[in-house]
C-alpha positions as CSV (number, residue, x, y, z in Angstrom):
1,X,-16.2,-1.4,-27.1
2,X,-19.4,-0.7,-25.7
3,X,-19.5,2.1,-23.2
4,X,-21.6,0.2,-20.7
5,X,-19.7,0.6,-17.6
6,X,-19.0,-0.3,-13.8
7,X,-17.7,1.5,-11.5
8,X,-16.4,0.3,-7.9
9,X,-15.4,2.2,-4.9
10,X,-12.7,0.2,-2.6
11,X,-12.9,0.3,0.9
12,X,-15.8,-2.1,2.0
13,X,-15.8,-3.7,-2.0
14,X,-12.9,-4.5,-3.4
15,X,-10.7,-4.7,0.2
16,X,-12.5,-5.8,3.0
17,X,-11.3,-3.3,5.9
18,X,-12.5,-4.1,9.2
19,X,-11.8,-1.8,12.3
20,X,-8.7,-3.3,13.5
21,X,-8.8,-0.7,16.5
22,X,-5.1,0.7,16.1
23,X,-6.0,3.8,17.3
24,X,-7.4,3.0,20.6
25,X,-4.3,1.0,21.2
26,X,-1.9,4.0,20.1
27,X,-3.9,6.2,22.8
28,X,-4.0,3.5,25.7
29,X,-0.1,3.3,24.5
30,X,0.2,6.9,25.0
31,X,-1.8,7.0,28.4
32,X,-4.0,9.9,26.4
33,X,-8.1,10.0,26.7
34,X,-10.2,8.4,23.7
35,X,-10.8,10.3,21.0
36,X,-7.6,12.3,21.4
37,X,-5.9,10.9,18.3
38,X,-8.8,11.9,15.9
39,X,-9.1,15.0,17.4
40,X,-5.4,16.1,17.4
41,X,-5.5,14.7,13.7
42,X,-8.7,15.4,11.8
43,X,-7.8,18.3,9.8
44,X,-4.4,16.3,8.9
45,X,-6.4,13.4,7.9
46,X,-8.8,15.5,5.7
47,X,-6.4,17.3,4.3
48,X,-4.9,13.9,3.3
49,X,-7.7,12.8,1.9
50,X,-7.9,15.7,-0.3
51,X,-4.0,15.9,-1.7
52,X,-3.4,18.9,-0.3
53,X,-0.6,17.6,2.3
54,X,2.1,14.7,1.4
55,X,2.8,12.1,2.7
56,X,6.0,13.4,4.4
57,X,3.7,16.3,6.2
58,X,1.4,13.8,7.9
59,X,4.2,12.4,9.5
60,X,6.1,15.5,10.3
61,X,2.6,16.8,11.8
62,X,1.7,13.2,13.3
63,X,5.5,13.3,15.2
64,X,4.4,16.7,16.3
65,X,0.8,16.6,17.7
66,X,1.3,13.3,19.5
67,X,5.0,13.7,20.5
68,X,6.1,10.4,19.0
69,X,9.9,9.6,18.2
70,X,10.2,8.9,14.3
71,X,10.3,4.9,15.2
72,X,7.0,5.3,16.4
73,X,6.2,7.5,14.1
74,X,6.7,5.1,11.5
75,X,4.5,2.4,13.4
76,X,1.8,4.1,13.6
77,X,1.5,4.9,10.1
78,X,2.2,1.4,9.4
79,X,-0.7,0.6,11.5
80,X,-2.8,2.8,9.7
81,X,-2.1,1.2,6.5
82,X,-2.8,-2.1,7.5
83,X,-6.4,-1.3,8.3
84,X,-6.6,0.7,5.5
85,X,-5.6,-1.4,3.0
86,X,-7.6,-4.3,4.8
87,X,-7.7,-7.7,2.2
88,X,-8.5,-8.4,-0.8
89,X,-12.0,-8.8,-2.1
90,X,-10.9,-12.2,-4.2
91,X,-14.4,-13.0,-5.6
92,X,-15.3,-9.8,-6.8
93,X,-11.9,-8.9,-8.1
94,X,-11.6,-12.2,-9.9
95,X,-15.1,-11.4,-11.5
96,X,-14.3,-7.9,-12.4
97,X,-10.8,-9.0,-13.9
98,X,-13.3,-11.5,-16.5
99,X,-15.3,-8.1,-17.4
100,X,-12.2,-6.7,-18.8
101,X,-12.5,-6.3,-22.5
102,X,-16.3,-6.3,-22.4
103,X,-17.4,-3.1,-20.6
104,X,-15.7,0.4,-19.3
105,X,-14.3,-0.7,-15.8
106,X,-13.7,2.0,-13.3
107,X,-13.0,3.1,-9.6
108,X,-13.7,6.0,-7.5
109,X,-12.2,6.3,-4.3
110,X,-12.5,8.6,-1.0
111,X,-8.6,7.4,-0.3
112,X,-5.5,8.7,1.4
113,X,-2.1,10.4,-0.1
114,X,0.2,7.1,-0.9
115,X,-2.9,5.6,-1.4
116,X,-2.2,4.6,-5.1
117,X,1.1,3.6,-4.9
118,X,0.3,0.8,-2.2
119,X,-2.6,-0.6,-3.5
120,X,-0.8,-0.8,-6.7
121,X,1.9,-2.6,-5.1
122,X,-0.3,-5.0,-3.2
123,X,-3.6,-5.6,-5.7
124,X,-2.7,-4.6,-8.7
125,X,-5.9,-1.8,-9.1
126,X,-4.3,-0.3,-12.2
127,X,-4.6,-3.7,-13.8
128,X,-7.7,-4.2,-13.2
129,X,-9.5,-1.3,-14.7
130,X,-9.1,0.9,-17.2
131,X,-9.1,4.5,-14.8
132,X,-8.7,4.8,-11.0
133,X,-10.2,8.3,-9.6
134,X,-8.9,8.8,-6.1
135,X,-9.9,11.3,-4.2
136,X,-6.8,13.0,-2.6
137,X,-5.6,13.2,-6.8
138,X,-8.6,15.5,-7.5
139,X,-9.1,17.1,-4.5
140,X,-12.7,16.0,-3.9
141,X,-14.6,13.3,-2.0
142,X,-17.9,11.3,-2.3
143,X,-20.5,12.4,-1.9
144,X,-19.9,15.6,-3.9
145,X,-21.4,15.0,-7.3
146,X,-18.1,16.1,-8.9
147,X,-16.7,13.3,-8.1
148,X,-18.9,11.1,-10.0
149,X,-18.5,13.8,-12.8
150,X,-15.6,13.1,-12.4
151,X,-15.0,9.5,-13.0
152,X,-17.1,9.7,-15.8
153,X,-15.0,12.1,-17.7
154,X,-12.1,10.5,-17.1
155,X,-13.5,6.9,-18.3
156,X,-15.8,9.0,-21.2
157,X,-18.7,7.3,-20.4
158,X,-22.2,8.8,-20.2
159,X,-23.6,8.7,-16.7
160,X,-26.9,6.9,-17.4
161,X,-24.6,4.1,-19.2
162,X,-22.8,3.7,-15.6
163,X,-23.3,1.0,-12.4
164,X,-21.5,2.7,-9.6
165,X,-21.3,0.0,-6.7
166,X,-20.3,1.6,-3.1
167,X,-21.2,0.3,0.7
168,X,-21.9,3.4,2.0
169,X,-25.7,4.8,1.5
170,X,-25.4,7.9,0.7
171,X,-22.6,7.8,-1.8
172,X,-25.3,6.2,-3.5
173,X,-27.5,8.7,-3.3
174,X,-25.3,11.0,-4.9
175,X,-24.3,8.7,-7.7
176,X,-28.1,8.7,-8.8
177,X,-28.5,12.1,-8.5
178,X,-26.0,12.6,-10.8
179,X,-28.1,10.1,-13.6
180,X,-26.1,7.2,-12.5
181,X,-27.0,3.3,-11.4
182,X,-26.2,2.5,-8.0
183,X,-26.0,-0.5,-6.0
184,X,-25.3,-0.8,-2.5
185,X,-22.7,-3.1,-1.5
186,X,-23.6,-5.6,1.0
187,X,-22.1,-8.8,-0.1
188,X,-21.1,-10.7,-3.3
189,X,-23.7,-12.8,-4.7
190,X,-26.1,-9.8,-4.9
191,X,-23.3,-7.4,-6.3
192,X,-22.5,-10.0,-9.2
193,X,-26.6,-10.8,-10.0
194,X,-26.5,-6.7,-9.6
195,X,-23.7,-6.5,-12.3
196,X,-24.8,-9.3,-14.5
197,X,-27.8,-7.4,-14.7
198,X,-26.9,-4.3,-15.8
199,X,-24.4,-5.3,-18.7
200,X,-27.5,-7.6,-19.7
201,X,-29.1,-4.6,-20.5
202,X,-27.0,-2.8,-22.6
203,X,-26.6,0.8,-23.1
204,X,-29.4,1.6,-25.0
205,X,-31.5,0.1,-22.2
206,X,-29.9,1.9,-19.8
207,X,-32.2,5.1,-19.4
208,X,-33.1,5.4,-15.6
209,X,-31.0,5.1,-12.6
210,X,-32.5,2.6,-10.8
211,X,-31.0,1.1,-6.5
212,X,-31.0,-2.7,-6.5
């Protein structure tokens, strides 16, 4: 197998995630002032986005800074899910799912504990590449260059042989700092011309990072 390889973050790629504005309805719900939420929550957040809470703490903190009863609870975190986890990204999964077999495939993800297990359960991730990197497994986020280190360990792939594909600028940054392609996500036809592109060229061709 070559070691050519693409790697794909999946909020804003592979799952289209809108702001569903849950939140502001939880606060009007709960007659409190905007912003409250986030601020009662954003170390519980972060720390969920770095592993180093479970799943069963962010609710037992969540019942506790908002004063909700465990049904609500429960419906608020269903709400955060279901923005979270957004929809599925058809045309770029279904190309991916063709590169299979003909490239290292990868993902690297600034994601949430429980994370894995649902999008497993609703897209099938884990069959779709080879190596998911999340990060609330390793207990760092994009855009720390470890990350991208990272990925590229796990997958055993040379940096300079990688496309990393994000939405989010400076994530891209990072990934070239660390001697990786990088395209930013805008939409599909670009992303699979931006693809096509780089596993046209080949590994040996693949010397500079380049932004397309």
């Amino acid at each position: 197998m070559t070691t050519t390889c693409v790697i794909l973050d999946i909020g804003g790629v592979l799952e289209f995630t809108p702001d569903t504005g849950w939140v502001q309805r939880w606060e009007q719900r709960l007659h409190l002032p905007p912003g409250t939420v986030n601020a009662r929550m954003h170390d519980v957040w972060h720390a969920g986005s770095l592993g180093t809470i479970s799943e069963r703490d962010v609710h037992d903190q969540l019942a506790t800074r908002l004063d909700l009863s465990t049904a609500d609870t429960d419906a608020f975190m269903a709400d955060l899910w279901t923005e979270y986890l957004g929809t599925p990204n058809n045309e770029l999964i279904d190309y991916v799912r063709g590169l299979r077999g003909h490239c290292r495939l990868g993902i690297l993800s600034n994601s949430f504990v429980g994370a894995r297990e649902r999008e497993t359960t609703l897209y099938h991730f884990d069959e779709l590449v080879d190596e998911i990197v999340y990060s609330h497994e390793i207990g760092i986020e994009k855009p720390d260059p470890r990350a991208f280190e990272t990925v590229c360990a796990t997958l055993d792939v040379q940096p300079e042989h990688c496309l990393f594909i994000d939405d989010v600028a400076v994530n891209i940054a990072a990934a070239q700092s660390t001697g990786m392609h990088a395209h930013l996500f805008e939409d599909n036809p670009r992303t699979l011309t931006r693809i096509a592109a780089h596993l046209s060229a080949g590994p040996s061709l693949l010397e500079q990072p380049r932004l397309a």
